[in-house]
C-alpha positions as CSV (number, residue, x, y, z in Angstrom):
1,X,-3.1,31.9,10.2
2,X,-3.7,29.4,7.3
3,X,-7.0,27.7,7.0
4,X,-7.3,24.7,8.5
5,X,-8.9,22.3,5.6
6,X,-10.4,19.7,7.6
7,X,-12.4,21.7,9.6
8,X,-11.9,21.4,13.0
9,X,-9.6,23.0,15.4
10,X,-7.1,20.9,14.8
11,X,-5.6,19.7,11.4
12,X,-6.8,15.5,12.7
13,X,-9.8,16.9,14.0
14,X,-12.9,15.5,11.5
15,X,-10.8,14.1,9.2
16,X,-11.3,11.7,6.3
17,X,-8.7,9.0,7.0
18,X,-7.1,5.7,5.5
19,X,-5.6,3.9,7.5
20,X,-3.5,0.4,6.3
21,X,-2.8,-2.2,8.8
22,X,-5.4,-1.0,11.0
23,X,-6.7,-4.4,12.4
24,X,-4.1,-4.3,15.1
25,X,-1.0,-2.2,17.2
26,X,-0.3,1.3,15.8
27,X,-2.9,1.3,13.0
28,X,-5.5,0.3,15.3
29,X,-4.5,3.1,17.6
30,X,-4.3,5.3,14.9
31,X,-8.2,4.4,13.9
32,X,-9.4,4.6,17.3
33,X,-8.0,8.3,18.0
34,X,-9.1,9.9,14.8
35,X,-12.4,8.4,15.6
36,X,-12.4,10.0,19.0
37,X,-11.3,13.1,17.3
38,X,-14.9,13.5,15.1
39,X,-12.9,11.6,12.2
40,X,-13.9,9.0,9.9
41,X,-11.9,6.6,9.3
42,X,-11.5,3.7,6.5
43,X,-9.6,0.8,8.3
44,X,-7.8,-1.4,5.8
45,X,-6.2,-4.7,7.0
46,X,-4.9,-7.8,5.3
47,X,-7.0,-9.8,7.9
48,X,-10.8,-9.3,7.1
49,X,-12.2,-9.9,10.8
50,X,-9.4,-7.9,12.5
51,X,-10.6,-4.6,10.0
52,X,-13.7,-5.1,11.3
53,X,-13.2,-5.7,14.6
54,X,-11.1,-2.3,14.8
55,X,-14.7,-0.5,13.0
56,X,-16.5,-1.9,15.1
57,X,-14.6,-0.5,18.4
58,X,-15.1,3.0,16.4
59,X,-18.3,2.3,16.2
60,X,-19.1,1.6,19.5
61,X,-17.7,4.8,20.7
62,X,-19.8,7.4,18.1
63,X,-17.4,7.1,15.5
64,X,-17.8,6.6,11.3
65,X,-15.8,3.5,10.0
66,X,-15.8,1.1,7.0
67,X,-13.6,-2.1,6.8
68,X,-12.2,-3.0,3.8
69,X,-9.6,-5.6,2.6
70,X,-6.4,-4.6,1.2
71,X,-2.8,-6.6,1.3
72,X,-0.5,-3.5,0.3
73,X,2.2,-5.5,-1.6
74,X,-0.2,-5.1,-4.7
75,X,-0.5,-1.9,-6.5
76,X,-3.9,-3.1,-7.3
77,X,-5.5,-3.8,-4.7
78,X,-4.0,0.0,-3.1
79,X,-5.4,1.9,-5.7
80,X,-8.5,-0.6,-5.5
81,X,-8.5,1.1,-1.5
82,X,-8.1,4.2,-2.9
83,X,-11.7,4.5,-4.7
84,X,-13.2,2.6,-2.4
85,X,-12.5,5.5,0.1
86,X,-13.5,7.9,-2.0
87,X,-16.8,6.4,-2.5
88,X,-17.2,6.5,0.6
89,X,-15.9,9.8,1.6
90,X,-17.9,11.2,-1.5
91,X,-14.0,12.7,-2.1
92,X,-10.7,12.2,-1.7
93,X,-8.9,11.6,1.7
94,X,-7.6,14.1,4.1
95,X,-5.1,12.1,5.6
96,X,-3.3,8.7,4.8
97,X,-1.4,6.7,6.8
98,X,0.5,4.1,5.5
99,X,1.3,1.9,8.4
100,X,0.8,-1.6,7.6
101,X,4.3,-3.9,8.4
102,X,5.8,-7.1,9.1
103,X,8.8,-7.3,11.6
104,X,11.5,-10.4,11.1
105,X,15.0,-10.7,12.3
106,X,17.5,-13.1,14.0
107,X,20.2,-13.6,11.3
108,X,23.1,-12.0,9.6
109,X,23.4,-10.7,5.8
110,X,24.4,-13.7,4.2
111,X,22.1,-16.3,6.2
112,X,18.8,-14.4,5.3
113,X,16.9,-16.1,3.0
114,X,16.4,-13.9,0.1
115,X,12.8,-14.8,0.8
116,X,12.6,-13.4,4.0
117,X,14.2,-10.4,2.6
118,X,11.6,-10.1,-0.1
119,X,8.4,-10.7,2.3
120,X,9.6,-8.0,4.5
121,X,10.4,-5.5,1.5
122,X,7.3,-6.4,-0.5
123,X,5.2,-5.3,3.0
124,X,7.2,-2.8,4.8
125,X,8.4,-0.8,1.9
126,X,6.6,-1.5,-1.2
127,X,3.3,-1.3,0.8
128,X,4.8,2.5,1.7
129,X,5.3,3.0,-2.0
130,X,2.3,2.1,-3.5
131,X,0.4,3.8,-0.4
132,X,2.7,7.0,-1.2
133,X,2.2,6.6,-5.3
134,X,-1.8,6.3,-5.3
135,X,-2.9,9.0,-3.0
136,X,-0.3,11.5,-3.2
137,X,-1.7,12.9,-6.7
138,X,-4.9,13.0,-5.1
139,X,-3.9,14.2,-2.5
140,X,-1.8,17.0,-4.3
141,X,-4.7,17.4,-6.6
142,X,-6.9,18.2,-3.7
143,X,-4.6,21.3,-2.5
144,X,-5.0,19.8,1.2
145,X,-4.0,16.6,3.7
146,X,-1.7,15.2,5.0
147,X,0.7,11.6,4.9
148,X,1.7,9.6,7.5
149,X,4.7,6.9,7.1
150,X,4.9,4.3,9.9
151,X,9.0,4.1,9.6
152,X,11.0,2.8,12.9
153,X,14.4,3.9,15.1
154,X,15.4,0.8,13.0
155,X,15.9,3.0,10.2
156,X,18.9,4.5,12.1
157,X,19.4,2.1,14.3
158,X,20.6,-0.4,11.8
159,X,21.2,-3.2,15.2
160,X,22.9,-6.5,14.0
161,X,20.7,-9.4,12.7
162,X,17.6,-7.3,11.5
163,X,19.2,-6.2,8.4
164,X,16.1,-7.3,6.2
165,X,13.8,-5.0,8.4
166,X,16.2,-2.4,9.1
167,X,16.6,-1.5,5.3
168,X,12.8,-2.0,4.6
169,X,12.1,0.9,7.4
170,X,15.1,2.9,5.8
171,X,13.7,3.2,2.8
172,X,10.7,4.4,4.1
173,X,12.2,7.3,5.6
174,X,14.1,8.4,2.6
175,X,11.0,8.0,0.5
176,X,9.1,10.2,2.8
177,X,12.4,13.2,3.2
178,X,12.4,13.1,-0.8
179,X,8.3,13.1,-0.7
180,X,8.3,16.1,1.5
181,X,10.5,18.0,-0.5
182,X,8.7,17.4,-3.4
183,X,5.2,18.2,-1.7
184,X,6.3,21.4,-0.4
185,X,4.1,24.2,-0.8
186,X,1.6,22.1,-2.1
187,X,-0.6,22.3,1.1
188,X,0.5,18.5,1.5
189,X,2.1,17.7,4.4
190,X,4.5,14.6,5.2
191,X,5.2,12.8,8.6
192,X,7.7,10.0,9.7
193,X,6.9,8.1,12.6
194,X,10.1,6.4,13.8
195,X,9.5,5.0,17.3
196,X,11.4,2.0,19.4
197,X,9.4,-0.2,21.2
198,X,5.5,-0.3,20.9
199,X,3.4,-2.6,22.8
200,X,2.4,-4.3,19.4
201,X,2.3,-7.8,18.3
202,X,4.7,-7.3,15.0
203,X,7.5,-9.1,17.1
204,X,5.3,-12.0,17.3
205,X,6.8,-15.3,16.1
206,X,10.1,-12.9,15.3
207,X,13.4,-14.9,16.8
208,X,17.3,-13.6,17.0
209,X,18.6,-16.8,17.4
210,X,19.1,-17.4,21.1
211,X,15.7,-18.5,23.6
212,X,17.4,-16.4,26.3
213,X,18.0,-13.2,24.4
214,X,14.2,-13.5,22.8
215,X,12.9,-13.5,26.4
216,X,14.6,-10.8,27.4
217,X,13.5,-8.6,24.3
218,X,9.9,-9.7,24.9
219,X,10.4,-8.4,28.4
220,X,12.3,-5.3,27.3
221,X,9.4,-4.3,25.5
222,X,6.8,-5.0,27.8
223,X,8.6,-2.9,30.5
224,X,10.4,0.2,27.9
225,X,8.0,0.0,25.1
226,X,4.7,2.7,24.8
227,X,1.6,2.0,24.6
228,X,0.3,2.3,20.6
229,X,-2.5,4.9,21.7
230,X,0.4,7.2,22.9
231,X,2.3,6.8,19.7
232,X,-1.0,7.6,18.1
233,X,-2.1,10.6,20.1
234,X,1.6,11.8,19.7
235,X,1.9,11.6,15.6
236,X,-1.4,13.0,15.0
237,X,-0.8,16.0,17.4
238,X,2.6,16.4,15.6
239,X,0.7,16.5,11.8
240,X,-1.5,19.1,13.6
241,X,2.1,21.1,14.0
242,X,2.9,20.3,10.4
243,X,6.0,18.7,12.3
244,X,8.3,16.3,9.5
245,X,10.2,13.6,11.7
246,X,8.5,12.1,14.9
247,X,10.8,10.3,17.2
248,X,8.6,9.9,20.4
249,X,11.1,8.1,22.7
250,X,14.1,8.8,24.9
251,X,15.9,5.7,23.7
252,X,15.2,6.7,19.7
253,X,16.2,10.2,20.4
254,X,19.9,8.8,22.0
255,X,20.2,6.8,18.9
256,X,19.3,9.3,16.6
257,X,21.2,12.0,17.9
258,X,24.9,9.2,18.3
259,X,24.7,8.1,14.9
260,X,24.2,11.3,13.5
261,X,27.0,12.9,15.8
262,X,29.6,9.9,15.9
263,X,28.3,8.1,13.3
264,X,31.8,5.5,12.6
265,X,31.6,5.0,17.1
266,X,28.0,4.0,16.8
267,X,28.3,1.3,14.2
268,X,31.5,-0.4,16.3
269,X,29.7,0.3,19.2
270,X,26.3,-1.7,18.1
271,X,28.3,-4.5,16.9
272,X,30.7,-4.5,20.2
273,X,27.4,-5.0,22.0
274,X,25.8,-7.7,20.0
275,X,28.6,-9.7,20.1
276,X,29.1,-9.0,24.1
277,X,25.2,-9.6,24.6
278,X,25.7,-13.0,22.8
């Protein structure tokens, strides 16, 4: 049985975290449960008062947290997180999970403004980059830990009229596969979080185009999507398995398994439905 290096029973038990994006949804979730778990956790968030307002509910249930400012499109200001957790930790971190992202949508590759396409790679993959690029040599240094990349079924999926988003969360989960080859037999592990719908507020102010359809999504999530404390509790149970891809729902495991079974069906399919939905 190999020694567990963060010294509790399980690998997210105790652990010295970083968590980005932690001021609300997911990350938040994420803070709260390794601060249930014994953990410490360093919540980083673009939005000062929401980083502290995630410490503070660790706080105030006997955990150790520290807020800290960080907007994850600068390489700076990451590796700027990086020593400021381990000042904190007094060493480097056990586990990282790069989970801060922006969701957008609602037009077709041509009519996206190469803005919006920029603003949601800059955050949703380049943050995941320069998350992976600072802490992985400390992390490999170290001989221990683990990394956590917040993808989405979107990286799959690929549905019509998200095409910004859906690459950004693609990239993501080819940079972790290649980053867990390289890491292996390092003692650094890497998981891929791809869910569907979370009750999270990314999809605020995100449109498709059509006031009907938009209300139906926002109800389609409240009444499918899970909760971000059981997408928490589930990734962090499956890092203490050592598992690689994380697909917590029945809806992301259907698309999952049809694209990669009938791959050329699926794509027809998805448009076929986009344009009937419409």
């Amino acid at each position: 049985m190999r020694l567990n290096p963060f010294g509790g029973s399980r690998r997210t038990r105790q652990a010295d975290a970083v968590v980005t994006g932690a001021g609300s949804g997911i990350g938040r979730a994420f803070a709260i449960e390794l601060g249930k778990r014994g953990g410490r956790v360093v919540c980083s968030d673009l939005d000062a008062a929401r980083a502290r307002e995630t410490a503070e509910l660790i706080g105030g249930t006997g955990g150790k947290a520290f807020e800290t400012v960080c907007d994850v499109r600068s390489l700076a200001e990451v590796t700027a997180l990086a020593h400021t957790a381990e000042e904190w930790f007094g060493k480097a971190p056990d586990l990282v999970i790069n989970n801060a992202g922006i969701g957008r949508g609602g037009t077709v590759v041509g009519d996206t403004p190469p803005a919006e396409w920029h603003q949601v790679l800059d955050v949703n993959l380049w943050g995941v980059i320069h998350g992976c690029h600072v802490f992985t040599p400390r992390l490999r240094e170290a001989g221990h830990g683990s990394i956590v990349n917040v993808a989405s079924a979107a990286a799959f999926g690929s549905a019509p009229r998200m095409a910004a988003y859906n690459v950004s969360k693609a990239g993501v989960l080819a940079l972790s596969e290649t980053l867990a080859a390289e890491l292996s037999g390092t003692g650094v592990t890497v998981t891929v979080l791809c869910p569907t719908g979370v009750r999270t507020n990314i999809l605020d102010g995100v449109s498709i185009g059509d006031e009907n359809l938009d209300r139906w999504g926002d109800r389609l999530i409240r009444w499918t999507g899970r909760p971000p404390a059981a997408i928490a509790r589930t990734t962090l149970d499956a890092v203490d398995r050592g598992q690689f891809y994380v697909v917590p729902q029945v809806e992301a495991k259907v698309i999952w398994q049809s694209k990669r079974l009938l791959p050329e069906p699926y794509t027809r399919a998805a448009g076929l439905l986009e344009r009937l939905v419409r």
